[in-house]
N, C-alpha and C positions, 0 to 999 in steps of 0.2 A: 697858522699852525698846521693848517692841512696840507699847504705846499711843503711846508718844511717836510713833515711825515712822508710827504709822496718823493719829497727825490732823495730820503734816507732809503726808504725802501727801492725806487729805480735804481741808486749805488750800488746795492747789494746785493738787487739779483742780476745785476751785468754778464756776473762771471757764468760760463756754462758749468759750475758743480749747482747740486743740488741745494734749494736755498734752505738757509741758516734757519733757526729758531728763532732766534733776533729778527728773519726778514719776514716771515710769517707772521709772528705777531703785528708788525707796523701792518701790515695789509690786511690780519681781522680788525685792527683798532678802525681803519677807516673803513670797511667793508661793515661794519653792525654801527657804526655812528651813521644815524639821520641826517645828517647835516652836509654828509658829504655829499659834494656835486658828483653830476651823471661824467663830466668828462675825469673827473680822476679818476672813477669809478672804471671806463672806459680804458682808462689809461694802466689801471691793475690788471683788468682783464686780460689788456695786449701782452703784458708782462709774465704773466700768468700763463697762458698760452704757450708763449715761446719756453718757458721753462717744464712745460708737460711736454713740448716736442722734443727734448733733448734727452730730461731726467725723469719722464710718470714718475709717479708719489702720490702716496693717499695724501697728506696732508695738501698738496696740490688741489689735489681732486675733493678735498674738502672743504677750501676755500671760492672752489667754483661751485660749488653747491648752495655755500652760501649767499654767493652774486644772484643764484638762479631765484634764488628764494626771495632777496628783498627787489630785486629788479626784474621784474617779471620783461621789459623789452631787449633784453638779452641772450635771455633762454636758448634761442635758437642758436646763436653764437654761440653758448657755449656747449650746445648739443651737438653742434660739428665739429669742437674743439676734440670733445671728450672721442666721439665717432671714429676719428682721423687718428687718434695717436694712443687713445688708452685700450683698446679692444684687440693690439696686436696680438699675435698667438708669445713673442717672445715675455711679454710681461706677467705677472706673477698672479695666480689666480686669483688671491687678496683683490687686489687694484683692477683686477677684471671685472669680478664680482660690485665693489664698490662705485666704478662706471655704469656698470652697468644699471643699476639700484638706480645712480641719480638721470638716465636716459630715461627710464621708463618712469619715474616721478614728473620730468619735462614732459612726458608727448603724453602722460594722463590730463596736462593741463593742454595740450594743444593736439586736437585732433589729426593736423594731417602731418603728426611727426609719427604716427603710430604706425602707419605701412613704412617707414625707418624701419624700426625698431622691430615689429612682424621679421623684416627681412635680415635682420643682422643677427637677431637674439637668439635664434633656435641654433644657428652653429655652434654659437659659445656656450650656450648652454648645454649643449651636448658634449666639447671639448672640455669644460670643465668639470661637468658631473662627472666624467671619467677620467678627472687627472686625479692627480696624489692628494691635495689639500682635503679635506673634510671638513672642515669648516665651511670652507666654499661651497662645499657639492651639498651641506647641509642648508645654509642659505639661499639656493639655488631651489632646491626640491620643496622649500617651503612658501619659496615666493614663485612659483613655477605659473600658477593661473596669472599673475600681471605681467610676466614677460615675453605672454601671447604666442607660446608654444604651442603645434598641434595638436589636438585633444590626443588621436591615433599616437602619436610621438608620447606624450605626457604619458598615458596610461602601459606602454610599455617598458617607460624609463623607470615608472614606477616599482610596475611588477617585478623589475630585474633589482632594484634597490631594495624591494623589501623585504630580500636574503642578506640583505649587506654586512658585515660582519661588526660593525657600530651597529649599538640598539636604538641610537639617537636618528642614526639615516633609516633604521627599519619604521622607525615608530613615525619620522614626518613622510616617511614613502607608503605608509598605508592611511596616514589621513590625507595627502595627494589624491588617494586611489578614492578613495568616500567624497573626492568632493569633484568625481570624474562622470556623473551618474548622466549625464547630457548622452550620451555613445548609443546607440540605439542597435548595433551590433548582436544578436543571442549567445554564437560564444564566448565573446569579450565579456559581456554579464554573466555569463557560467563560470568563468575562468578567474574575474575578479571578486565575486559570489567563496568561489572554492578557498582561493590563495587566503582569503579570511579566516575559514575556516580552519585552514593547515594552520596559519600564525597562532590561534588561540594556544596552541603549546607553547609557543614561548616563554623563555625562561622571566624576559623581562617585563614589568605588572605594567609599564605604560605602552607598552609592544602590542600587547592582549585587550587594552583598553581601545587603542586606534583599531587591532583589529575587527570587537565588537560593534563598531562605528561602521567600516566595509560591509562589514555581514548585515547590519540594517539597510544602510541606503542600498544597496547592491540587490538586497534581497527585498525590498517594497519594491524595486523597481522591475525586477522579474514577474512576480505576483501581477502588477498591473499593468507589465505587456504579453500577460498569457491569459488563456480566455477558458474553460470547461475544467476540464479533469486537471490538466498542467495549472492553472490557477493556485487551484486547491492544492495540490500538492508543492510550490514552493510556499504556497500562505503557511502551510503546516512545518514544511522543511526549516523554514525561517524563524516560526514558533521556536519550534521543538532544540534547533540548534542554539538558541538564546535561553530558553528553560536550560538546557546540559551544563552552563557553567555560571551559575547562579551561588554554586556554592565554593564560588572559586576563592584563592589565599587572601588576595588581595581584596580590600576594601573599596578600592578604586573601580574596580573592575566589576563588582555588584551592580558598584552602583551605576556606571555605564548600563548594564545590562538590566535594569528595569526602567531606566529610561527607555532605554528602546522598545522594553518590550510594551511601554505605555501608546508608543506610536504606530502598532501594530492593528489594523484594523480586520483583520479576515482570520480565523483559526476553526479547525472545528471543533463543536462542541465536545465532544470527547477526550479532545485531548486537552481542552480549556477547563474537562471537569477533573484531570487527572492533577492538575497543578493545585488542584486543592486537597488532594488526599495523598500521603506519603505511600499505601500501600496500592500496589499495578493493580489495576483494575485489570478484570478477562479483557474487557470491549478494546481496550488500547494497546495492550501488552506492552508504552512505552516507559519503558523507566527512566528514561532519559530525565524527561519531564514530571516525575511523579514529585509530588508535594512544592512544587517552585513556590509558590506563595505562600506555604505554610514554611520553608526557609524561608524565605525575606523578612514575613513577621513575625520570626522567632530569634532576627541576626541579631547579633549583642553589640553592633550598633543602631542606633538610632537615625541616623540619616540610612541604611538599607533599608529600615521599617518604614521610614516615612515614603522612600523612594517605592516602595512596594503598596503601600495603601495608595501612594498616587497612580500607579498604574494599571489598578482597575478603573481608572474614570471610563476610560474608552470601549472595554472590553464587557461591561455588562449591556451593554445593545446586542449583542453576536448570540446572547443565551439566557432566558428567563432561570431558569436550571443554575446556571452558572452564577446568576445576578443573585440569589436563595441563596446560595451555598456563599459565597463570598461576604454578605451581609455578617453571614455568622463570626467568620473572622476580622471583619470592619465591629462588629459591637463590640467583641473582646478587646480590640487595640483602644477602646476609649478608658480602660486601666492602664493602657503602658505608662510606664516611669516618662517619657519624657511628655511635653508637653506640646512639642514641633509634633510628634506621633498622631497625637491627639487631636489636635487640630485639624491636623490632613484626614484623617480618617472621617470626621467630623464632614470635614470640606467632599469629600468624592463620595457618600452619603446622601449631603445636599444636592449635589451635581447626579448623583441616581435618582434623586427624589424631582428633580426639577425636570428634568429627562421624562418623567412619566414611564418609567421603567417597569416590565409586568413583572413584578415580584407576587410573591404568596403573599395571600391577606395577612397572615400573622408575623410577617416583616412590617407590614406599612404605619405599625405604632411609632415609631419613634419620627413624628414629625417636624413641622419646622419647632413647634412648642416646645419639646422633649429638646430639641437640641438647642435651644435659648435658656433649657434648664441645666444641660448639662454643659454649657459654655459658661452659665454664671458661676456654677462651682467651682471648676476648673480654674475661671477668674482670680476668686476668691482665694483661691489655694497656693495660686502663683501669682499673687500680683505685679511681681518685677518684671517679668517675663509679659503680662497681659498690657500692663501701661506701656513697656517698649512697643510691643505689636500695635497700639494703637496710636503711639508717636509716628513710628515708622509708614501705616498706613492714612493718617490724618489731610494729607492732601486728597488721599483718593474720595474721601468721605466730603471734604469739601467740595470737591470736583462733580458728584452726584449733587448735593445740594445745590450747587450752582448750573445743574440742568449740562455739564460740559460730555462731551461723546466720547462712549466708551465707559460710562462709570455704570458700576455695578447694585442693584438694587440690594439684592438679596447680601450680599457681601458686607453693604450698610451696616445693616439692620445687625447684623453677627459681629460687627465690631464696635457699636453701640452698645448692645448686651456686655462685650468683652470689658469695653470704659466704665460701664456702670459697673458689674462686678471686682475691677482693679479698682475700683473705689473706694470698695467696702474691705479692700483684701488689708491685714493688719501690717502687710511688708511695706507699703509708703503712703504718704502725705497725700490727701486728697489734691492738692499744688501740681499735680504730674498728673492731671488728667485736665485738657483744654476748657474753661467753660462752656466755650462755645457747642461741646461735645454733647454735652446734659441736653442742651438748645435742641440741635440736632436730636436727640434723645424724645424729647416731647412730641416734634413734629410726629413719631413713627409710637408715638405712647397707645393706640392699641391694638399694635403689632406686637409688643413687645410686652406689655401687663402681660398677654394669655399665657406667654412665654413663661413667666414668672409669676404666676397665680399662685403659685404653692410657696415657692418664696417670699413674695412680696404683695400686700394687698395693693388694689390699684391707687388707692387714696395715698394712700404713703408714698408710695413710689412717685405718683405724680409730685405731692409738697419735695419729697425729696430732689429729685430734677431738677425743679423753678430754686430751691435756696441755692444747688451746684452754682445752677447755670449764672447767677447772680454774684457769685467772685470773682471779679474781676483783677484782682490783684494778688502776688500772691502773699503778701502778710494778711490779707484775711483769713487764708486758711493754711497757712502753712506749720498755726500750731495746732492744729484738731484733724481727727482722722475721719473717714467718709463716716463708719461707723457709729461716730459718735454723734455727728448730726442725724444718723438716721433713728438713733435711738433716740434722742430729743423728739423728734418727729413723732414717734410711735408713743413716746409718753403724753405727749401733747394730744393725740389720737384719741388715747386712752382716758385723761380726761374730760376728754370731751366726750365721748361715750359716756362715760357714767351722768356728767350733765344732761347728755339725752333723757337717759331711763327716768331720771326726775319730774320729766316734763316730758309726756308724751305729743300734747299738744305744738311744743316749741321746735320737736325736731321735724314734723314734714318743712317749718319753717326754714329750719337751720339746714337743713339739707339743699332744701331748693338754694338757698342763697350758697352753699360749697360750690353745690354741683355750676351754677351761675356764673363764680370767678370761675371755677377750673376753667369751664367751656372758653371763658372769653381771653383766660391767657394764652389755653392751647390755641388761641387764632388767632390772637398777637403773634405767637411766637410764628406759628406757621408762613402768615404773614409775613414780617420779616425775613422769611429765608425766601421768599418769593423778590424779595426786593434785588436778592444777588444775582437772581438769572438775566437780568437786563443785559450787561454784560455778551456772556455767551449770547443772548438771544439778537443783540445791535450786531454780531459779525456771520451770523446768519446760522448756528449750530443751536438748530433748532429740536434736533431727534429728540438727540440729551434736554433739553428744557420743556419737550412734551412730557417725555418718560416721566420725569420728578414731580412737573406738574399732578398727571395721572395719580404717580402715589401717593402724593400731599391730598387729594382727593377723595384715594382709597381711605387714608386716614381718619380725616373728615366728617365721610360718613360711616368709618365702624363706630362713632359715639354715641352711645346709647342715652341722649337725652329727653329727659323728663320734665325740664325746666321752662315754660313760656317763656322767664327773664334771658335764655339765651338762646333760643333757639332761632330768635330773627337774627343772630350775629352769626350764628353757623349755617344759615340759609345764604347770609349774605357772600357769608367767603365762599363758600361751594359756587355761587354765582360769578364771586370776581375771577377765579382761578378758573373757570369757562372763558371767561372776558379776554385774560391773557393768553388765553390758547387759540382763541382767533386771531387776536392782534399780534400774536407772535406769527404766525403762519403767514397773512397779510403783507407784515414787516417784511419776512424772510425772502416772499418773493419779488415784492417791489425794489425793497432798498437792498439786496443782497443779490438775489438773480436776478433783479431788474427785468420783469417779465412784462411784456404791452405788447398787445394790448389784453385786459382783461380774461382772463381766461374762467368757463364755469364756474368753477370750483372757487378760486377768487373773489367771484363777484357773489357767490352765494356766501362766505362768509364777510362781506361789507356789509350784507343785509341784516346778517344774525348781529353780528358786532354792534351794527346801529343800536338795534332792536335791544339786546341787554344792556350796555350800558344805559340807555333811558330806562331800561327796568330796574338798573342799581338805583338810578337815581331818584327814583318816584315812588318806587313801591316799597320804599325802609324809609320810616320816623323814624327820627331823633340822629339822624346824621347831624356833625359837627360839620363848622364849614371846611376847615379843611379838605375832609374827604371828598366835601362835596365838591369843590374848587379842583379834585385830583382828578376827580370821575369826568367834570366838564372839561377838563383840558385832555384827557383821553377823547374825547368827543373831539374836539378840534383838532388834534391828533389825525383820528379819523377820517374826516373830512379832509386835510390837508395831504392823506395821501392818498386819498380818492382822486383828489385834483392831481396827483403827479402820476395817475394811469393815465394822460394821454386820449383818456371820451369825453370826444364834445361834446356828444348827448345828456352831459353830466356833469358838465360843468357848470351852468348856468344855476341851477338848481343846489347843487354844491355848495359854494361859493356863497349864495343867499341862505343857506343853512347854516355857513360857517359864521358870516355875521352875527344870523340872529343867536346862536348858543354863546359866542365872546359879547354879544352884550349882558348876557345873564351872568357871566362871568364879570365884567367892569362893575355892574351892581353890585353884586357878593364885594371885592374889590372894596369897594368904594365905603361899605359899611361897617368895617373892621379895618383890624389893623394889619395883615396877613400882606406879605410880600407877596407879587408873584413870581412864579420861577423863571428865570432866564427865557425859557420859550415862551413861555404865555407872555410874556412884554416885547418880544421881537416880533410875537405873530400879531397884536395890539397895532405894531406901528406900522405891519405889512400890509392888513385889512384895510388901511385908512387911504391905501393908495393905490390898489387894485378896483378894476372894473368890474360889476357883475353884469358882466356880457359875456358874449363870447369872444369880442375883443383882449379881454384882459386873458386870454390863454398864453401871452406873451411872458406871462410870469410866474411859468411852472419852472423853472432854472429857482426860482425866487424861496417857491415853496420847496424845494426838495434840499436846499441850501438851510431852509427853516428848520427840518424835520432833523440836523444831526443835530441840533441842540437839543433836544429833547433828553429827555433821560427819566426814567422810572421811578416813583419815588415811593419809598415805603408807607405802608397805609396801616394805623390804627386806630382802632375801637374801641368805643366807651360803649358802655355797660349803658340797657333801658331800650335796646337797639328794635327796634317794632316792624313785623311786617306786613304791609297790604296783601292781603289774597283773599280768597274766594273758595266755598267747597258748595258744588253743584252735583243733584241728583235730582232725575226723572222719573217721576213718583208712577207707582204701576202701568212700568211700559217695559215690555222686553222681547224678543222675536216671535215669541210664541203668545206672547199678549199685547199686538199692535195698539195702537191710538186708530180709532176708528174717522174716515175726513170724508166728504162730500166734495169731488173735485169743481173748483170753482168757487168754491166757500173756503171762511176765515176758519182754523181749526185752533183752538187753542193747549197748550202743553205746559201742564200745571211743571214747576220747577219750585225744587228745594234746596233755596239758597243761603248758605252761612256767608258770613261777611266779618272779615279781623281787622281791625282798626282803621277801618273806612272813615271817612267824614262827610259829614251828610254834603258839604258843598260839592266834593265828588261828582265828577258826570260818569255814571254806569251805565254799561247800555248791553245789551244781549243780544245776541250775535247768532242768528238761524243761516245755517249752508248748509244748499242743494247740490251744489257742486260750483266751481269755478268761476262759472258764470252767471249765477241764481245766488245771489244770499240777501238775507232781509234783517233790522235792527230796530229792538226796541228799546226805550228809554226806558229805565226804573228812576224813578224819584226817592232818593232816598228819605227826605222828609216824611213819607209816608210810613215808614219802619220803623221809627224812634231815632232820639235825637246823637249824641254820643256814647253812647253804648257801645264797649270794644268788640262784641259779640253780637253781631243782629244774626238770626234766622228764621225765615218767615217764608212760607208758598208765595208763591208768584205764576199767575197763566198768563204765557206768554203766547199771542196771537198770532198765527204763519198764514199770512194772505194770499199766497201764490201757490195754494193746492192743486199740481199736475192733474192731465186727464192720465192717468197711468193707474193701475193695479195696487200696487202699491211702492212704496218710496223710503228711503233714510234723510233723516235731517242729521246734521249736529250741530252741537250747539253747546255755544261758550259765555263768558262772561269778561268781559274788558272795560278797562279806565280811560277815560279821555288824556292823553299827554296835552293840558293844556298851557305848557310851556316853548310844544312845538308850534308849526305853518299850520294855517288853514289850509284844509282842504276843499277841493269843489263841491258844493253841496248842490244834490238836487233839487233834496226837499228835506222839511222840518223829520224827516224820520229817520237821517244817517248824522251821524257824528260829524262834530267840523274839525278832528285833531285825531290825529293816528292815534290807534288803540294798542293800549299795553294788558294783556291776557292776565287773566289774573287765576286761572283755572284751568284744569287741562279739557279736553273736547270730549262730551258724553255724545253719544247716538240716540236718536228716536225712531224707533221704527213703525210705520203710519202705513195703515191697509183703508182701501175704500171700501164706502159700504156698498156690499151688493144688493140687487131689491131679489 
């Protein structure tokens, strides 16, 4: 079929007239068919060829175009085809133009056909901008920057076409000129500056629009290549010229113009304060500019309004003065009829607010709270409008959540507020706002409660989120409105309050047990969002995964809990979400920037990393084993990309670390019924055949091969979760009331120790440091305190036998658990620990003066 096709088509362009419709089509049918070979292909081309040397023809010329396209080893051929025969002065500015178009589509794909093109393009470009056709010379002037014309050339073809008696040649010969701003010339930017300024008369409203386009670029870039007094005065000229037709016919043309004028960074105050008052002020005598922004937020559209509240974002830095007066007409726009108005206002507000902007004290009430209040209404009011806004933005909220760069905190949290109030709004179906949204909603719950303190108690709000966020389908909720579960909620509240008053006794009960679940869902839930940053954090976009981390943090700890039943669970997450913030950092440089060897900063947190995850894992009762099973294979994690830094001082030691943690792990294993994950059973079979020498360095390819199997897995907690620690204080001793020592004698430092859910098998030992190289430990016996008691506190003198000859001296001194899961260590003698210590208190000071005779 395809031979047949090609010598219909060679028949019929034999003759020298121009080919047929009939011969055209056989030649696209095989020219877009895949199938057809390079030499037919080859063999159209020659045919092709000879019939642009005799008859040019766009349709010609549009069949080589499409040779060029699907056969990129052509190009060239037929870049010299077109070169040779379509670019004559005798052919038709059409078929010029259209040549020309597909030359410079060819030499953007192959660099050294561009000095061609440089050389041939600026003649015809000039012969045609000046012939009869306009179509052409308007196709010409709008593709003018790829056809690698002289700037000097461009910008005066411009300036002479932007009288042109078409309003279509004036309007692309002044966006030409705005996009010419590279000329580093002063009167060329005067001259192009001005010709803007003349076009603003223009009769026609997209003439006037390109023009306000020149007069920006033209005029930022005067401003910041003049320095003193000239500075000042085109920042102002440039102002003032963009304030003067603000109140211009067109609709179009506004709104160009407060775009621009949002891009403006330099004005002086005075004339920045006239654009907020209609009536001249003495100081400026401009009327030009008198009231520009009190027209904008008065234009009777709504896209001017919005375009005007957006273009104070920039301009309150330039004027405290200005930032006060502007505020005034930002609160009133939070009544405009539309809603896009409102919003924006809302939005450059927060961006003055986040700015730390000196505004007068009695502006800085409406904070982020006030504006989570007055966004929930708003919500409320418009829910069609608030559920689209948060459909439309729903990637970017996932994109923060999942720690990805670029995602915005503050912007969150405003469209979370938006979600929940489109929830409650009576215009749709709770079904049109994402579960997952509610989810997201909790992790930022006391961010958002203060917000809505007056609206919504925190208790409610919270049940209400956890029932949202738990539809997953939408016939569960697509016949009930948010409203209505939230009233259920509130009546359910409510009976349970009067239950309270009945029994005074029952509610501190009943309270601690609320407050209990709430804590321990909000850290499931948070949890879980922690599980999606793996992702982002395995390809090394790490900013964005600290950022979110940070504020799951912030979160965290705004909770005001009362409850022992959960506070080991919200100690623990505040720990794990530390854990992932080393081990992401770690990751990022090993396995993404591939950094060796060990750099400070690196190996200080291998250290830390070590050290918490043995702290997750020892100092919280009532871990399940899963967890536990999660926390030791981040350990071996750990260890496994220690091994692929490349220190052999560290490897040996490593490696015997990494064993001994994966046998604690085969135990766990072996005593239930829990799979292990894909890497824990590859690094199982890798351990079993690597040397712990320094021989076996031979099999870091091995381990780094190991480490892409890994993957993050989500971590949940049950309820009863307990934590070890420690509260230590140094009973009457403070700088001005030493501990009195005898140097050379034992002094001893009475200590008041509490102790949470220790167990007496516990090895505790107290920990005295002098400095760096001086520290001393003493044993406590816990059998001596009582026996399982979750609460022990009792005095303890603890003896410091190494009293300096010196004046006087600081000790500190802490309180640590033996890890006796980990290595021994070298022990000198019966009075230091044989198993690295886990702190279980932060470090008081003693301050010790000798006595004088």
């Amino acid at each position: 079929m395809e031979q047949q096709l090609l010598r219909s088509f060679l028949e019929l362009s034999a003759t020298d007239e121009p080919p047929s419709r009939h011969t055209l089509t056989l030649a696209r049918s095989l020219i877009t068919n895949p199938s057809t070979s390079d030499s037919t292909i080859s063999t159209i081309l020659q045919a092709l060829t000879h019939s642009l040397s005799l008859n040019p023809n766009p349709h010609t010329i549009s069949l080589l175009s499409d040779i060029s396209l699907r056969h990129p080893h052509l190009r060239r051929l037929i870049f010299s085809s077109l070169r040779t025969f379509s670019l004559l002065p005798h052919n038709s500015p059409r078929l010029v133009v259209e040549s020309l178009s597909i030359l410079v589509s060819i030499a953007e794909q192959d660099s050294e056909l561009l000095q061609l093109v440089e050389e041939l393009s600026e003649s015809v470009f000039l012969s045609v901008c000046f012939g009869g056709c306009v179509s052409a010379r308007r196709w010409l002037l709008a593709n003018a920057k790829r056809i690698l014309v002289r700037p000097a050339v461009l910008v005066t073809v411009f300036l002479g076409f932007s009288k042109d008696p078409y309003p279509e040649i004036r309007r692309v010969a002044l966006d030409g000129l705005s996009c010419c701003v590279g000329i580093q010339d002063r009167g060329v930017m005067e001259g192009c500056f001005l010709r803007g300024v003349e076009m603003l008369s223009d009769t026609e409203d997209s003439v006037r629009c390109s023009a306000v386009r020149v007069i920006s670029e033209w005029g930022q870039l005067l401003t910041a290549s003049s320095e003193g007094a000239s500075k000042k005065y085109w920042s102002d000229a440039l102002f003032e010229k963009l304030c003067s037709i603000v109140r211009d016919m067109s609709v179009k043309v506004r709104l160009q113009v407060f775009d621009a004028i949002g891009k403006i960074t330099m004005a002086s105050e005075n004339i920045l304060l006239q654009t907020l008052s209609k009536k001249v002020l003495i100081k400026t005598q401009t009327s030009d500019v008198a009231g520009a922004f009190v027209h904008g937020m008065e234009d009777e559209f709504y896209e001017v309004r919005r375009s005007a509240c957006s273009s104070l974002r920039e301009l309150f830095i330039l004027s405290s003065d200005f930032a006060c007066k502007a505020l005034n007409l930002l609160v009133d726009m939070l009544n405009d009829d539309s809603i896009a108005v409102r919003l924006q206002a809302l939005q450059t507000m927060h961006h003055m607010a986040q700015h730390d902007h000196q505004v007068q004290e009695e502006y800085l009430n409406l904070d982020e709270a006030d504006i989570f209040l007055v966004l929930f209404i708003i919500g409320r009011k418009h829910g069609s409008y608030a559920a689209s806004t948060v459909e439309e933005t729903s990637q970017d909220i996932d994109d923060f959540f999942e720690g990805k760069l670029g995602s915005n905190g503050a912007k969150t949290a405003l469209i979370l507020v938006l979600a929940i109030s489109a929830s409650l709004s009576h215009e749709i179906n709770i079904c049109r706002i994402p579960p997952r949204m509610f989810s997201y909603a909790v992790t930022l719950l006391g961010r958002i409660s203060s917000g809505l303190a007056y609206a919504l108690d925190r208790h409610v709000l919270f049940s209400y989120l956890c029932a949202c966020s738990r539809s997953t389908s939408v016939s569960d909720s697509e016949l009930i409105k948010g409203d209505e579960i939230l009233q259920h909620i509130v009546n359910d509240s409510s009976r349970n309050q009067e239950s309270r008053e009945q029994s005074s006794s029952e509610v501190s009960i009943a309270d601690c047990q609320l407050e209990g679940i709430e804590v321990l869902a909000l850290v499931n839930l948070v949890l879980a969002q922690i599980s999606n940053m793996w992702q982002p954090m395995q390809v090394g976009c790490i900013d964005g995964v600290l950022k979110t981390l940070r504020s799951l943090k912030e979160e965290l700890g705004s909770i005001n809990n009362t409850s022992s039943q959960s506070s080991g669970v919200l100690v623990f997450a505040l720990k794990y979400i530390r854990v992932l913030e080393l081990f992401g950092k770690i990751w990022t440089n090993l396995m993404c920037l591939k950094k060796s060897p060990l750099t400070g900063e690196i190996e200080i947190n291998f250290g830390e990393l070590d050290y918490k995850l043995r702290e997750l894992a020892y100092t919280f009762l009532g871990l399940d084993k899963e967890v536990t099973i999660h926390l030791l294979e981040l350990m071996v994690v750990t260890c496994t990309l220690k091994l692929c830094s490349l220190q052999p001082w560290c490897y040996v030691s490593t490696l015997r670390k990494l064993h001994s943690i994966y046998s604690v792990v085969e135990l766990l294993l072996d005593k239930g019924s829990i799979e292990p994950s894909h890497f824990l059973a590859e690094a199982g079979k890798s351990l079993h055949g690597v040397q712990t020498s320094i021989g076996g360095m031979s099999n870091l390819f091995q381990f780094r091969k190991l480490l892409e199997l890994f993957s993050l897995k989500q971590v949940e907690l049950a309820g009863g979760l307990k934590h070890v620690k420690a509260e230590l204080d140094i009973i009457n001793n403070t700088c001005e009331t030493p501990l009195f020592f005898v140097s050379g004698l034992p002094v001893g430092i009475r200590l008041q120790i509490t102790l949470y859910n220790m167990d007496v098998d516990n090895r505790l030992w107290v920990k005295l440091t002098v400095n760096e190289y001086s520290c001393q430990y003493v044993y406590l016996d816990l059998k001596q305190f009582g026996d399982s008691d979750p609460v022990k506190k009792f005095v303890f003198a603890a003896p410091f036998y190494r009293t300096p000859k010196t004046n006087c001296f600081k000790l500190r001194v802490t309180l640590g658990m033996e890890d006796l899961s980990g290595e021994k260590v070298i022990v000198r003698n019966f009075r230091h620990p044989e198993h690295d210590l886990i702190y279980l208190c932060t470090e008081k000071e003693v301050f010790l003066s000798r006595i004088v005779k």
